[in-house]
C-alpha positions as CSV (number, residue, x, y, z in Angstrom):
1,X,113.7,104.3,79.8
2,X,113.2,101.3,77.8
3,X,112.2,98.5,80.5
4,X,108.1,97.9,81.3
5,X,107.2,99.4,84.7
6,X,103.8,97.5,86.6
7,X,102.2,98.1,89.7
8,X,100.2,96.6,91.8
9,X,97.7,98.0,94.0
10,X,94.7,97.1,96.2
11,X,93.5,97.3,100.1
12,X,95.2,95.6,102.5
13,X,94.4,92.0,102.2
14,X,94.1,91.7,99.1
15,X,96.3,89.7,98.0
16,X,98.2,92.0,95.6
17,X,101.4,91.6,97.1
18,X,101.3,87.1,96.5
19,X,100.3,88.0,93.3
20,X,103.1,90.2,91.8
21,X,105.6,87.3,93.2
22,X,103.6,85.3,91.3
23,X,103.9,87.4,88.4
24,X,107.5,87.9,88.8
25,X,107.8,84.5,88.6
26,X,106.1,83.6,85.7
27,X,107.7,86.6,83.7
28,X,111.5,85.4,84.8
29,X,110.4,81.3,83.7
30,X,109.5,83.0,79.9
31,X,113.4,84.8,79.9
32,X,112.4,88.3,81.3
33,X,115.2,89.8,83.6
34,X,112.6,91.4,86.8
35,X,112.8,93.1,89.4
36,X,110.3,92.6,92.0
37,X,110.2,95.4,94.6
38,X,107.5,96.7,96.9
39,X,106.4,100.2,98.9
40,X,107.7,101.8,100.9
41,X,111.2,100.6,100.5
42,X,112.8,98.7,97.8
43,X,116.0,100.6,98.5
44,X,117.8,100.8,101.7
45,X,116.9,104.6,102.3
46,X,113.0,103.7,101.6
47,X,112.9,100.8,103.7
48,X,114.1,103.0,106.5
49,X,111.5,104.7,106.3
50,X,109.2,101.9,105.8
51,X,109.4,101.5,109.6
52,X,108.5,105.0,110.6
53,X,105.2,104.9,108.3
54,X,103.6,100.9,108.8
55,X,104.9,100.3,112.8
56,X,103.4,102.2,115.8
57,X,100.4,103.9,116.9
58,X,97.5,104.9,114.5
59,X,97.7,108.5,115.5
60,X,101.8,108.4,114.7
61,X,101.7,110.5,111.6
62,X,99.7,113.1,110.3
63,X,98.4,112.3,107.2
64,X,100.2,115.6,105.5
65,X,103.4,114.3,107.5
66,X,102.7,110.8,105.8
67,X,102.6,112.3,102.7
68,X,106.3,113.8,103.1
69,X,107.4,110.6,104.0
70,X,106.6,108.6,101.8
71,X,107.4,110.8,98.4
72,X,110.8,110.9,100.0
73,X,110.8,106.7,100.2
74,X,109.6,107.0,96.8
75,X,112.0,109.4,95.7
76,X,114.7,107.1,96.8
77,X,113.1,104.0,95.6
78,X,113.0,105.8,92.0
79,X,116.6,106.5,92.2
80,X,118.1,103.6,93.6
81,X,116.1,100.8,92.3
82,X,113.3,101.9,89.5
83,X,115.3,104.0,87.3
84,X,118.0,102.0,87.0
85,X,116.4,98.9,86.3
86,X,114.0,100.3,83.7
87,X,116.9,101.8,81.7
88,X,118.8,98.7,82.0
89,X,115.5,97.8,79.9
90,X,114.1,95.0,82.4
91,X,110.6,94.6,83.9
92,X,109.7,96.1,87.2
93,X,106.8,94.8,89.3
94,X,106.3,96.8,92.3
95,X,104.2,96.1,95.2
96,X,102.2,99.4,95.3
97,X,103.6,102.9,94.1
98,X,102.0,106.3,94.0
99,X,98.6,105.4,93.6
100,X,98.5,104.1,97.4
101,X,99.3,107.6,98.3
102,X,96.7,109.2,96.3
103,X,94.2,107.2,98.4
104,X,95.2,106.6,101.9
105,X,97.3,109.5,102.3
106,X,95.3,111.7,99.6
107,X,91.2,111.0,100.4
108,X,90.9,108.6,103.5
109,X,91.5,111.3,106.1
110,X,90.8,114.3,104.0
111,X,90.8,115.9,100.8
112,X,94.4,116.1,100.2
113,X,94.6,115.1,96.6
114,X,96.2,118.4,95.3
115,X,99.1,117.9,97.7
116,X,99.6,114.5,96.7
117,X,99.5,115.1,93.3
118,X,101.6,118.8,93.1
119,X,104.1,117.0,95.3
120,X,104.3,113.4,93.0
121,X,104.5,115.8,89.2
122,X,107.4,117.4,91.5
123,X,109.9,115.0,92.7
124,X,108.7,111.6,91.3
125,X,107.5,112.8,87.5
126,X,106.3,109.0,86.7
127,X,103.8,106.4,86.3
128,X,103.6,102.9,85.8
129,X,102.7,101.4,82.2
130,X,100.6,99.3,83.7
131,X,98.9,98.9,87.0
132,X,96.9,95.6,88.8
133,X,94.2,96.9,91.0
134,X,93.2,93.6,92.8
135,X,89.3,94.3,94.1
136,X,88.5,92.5,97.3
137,X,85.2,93.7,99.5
138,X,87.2,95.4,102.3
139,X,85.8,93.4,105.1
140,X,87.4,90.3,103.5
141,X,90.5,92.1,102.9
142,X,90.7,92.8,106.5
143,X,89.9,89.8,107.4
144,X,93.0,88.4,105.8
145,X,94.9,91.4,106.8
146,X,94.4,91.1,110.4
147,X,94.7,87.1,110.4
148,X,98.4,87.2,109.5
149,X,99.4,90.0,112.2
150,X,102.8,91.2,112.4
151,X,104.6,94.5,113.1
152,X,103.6,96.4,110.2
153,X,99.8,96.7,111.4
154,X,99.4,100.6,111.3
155,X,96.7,100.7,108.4
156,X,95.5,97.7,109.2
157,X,94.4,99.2,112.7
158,X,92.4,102.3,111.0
159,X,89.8,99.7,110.6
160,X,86.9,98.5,108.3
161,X,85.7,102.3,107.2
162,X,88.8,103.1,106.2
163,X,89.5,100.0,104.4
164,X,86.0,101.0,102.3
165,X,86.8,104.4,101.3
166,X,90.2,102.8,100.2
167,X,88.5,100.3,98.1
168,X,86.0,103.1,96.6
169,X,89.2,105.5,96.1
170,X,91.2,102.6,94.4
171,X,87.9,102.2,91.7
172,X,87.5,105.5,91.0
173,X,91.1,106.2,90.2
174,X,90.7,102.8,87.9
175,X,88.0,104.6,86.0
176,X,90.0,108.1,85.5
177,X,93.1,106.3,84.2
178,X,93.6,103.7,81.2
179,X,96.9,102.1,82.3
180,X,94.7,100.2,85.2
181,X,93.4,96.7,84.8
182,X,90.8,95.6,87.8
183,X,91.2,92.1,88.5
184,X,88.7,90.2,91.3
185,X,90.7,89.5,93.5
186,X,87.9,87.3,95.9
187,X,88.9,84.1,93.4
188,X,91.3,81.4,94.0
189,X,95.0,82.7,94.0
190,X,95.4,80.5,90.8
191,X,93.0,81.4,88.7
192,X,93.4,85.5,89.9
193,X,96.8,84.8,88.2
194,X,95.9,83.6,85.0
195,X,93.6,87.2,84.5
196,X,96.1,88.9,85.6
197,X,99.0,87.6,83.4
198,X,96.6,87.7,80.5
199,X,96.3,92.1,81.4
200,X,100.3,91.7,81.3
201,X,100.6,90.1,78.0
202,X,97.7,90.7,76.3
């Protein structure tokens, strides 16, 4: 696969998701064919199943069931969209990927890190070049998170503890793995930007 594959990541509120539009944006103005695309979904299969995992009740899902879900949303989303895209050699930017499983799925309600992980080396099998952690103190992040309610409030509703051991799970997996670049995300939205398209083209 010859096209350049970035995630972005973070806790809810953080911003991550204005950011890689931004990104997109300023990547398509300089002549680079993107596709911006976001977890779950980004295909029609994954964003089915977007509804099950971010709408309901707290208690909805296991976490082990989670997990399930969204590999197979992932799975899809790799097949569909990714895949394709990347050997058509353009640019994806995707609004979280694998990474938010390892954490909120993988550590915030248990130690279910091997499951993540034996399950991701056998039906997904990649990673991202290059992936945006955008930091934001968790009470902050909810803050935001909360103020602009909608339907897809499900990890939202776990609350402020389990928006911390997010944020500590995020920073830990930045220090085990190079391709991560930890931008503060508790800046203006312009000048968050300009660090995080000087990680991109640096």
């Amino acid at each position: 696969m010859t096209g350049r594959f970035i995630s972005f990541e973070g806790i809810d509120g953080s911003g991550k998701s204005t950011q890689a539009r931004r990104l997109a944006e300023t990547l398509r103005a300089r002549g680079e064919t993107v596709i911006l695309t976001r977890e779950p979904g980004g295909s029609e299969g994954a964003e089915q199943i977007r509804r099950l995992v971010l709408e309901g009740k707290t208690d909805r899902w296991s976490a082990e069931t989670e997990i399930l879900l969204f590999t197979a949303a992932r799975r899809d989303h790799l097949e569909k969209t990714i895949r394709p895209a990347l050997e058509r050699g353009e640019t994806v930017i995707t609004d979280r990927f694998a990474d938010s499983t390892r954490i909120f799925q993988g550590i915030t309600r248990g130690d279910l890190t091997e499951t993540v992980d034996r399950l991701h080396q056998l039906m997904i099998g990649v990673e991202p070049d290059l992936t945006i952690l955008v930091d934001l103190d968790p009470a902050e992040g909810l803050r935001r998170a909360t103020a602009r309610a909608g339907t897809e409030m499900r990890f939202e509703d776990m609350g402020l503890a389990f928006q911390e051991k997010a944020r500590a799970g995020f920073l830990r997996l930045a220090e085990q793995h190079s391709r991560f670049r930890v931008i503060d995300g508790a800046r203006s939205p312009d000048a968050v930007a300009v660090d995080i398209l000087s990680a991109v083209t640096g």
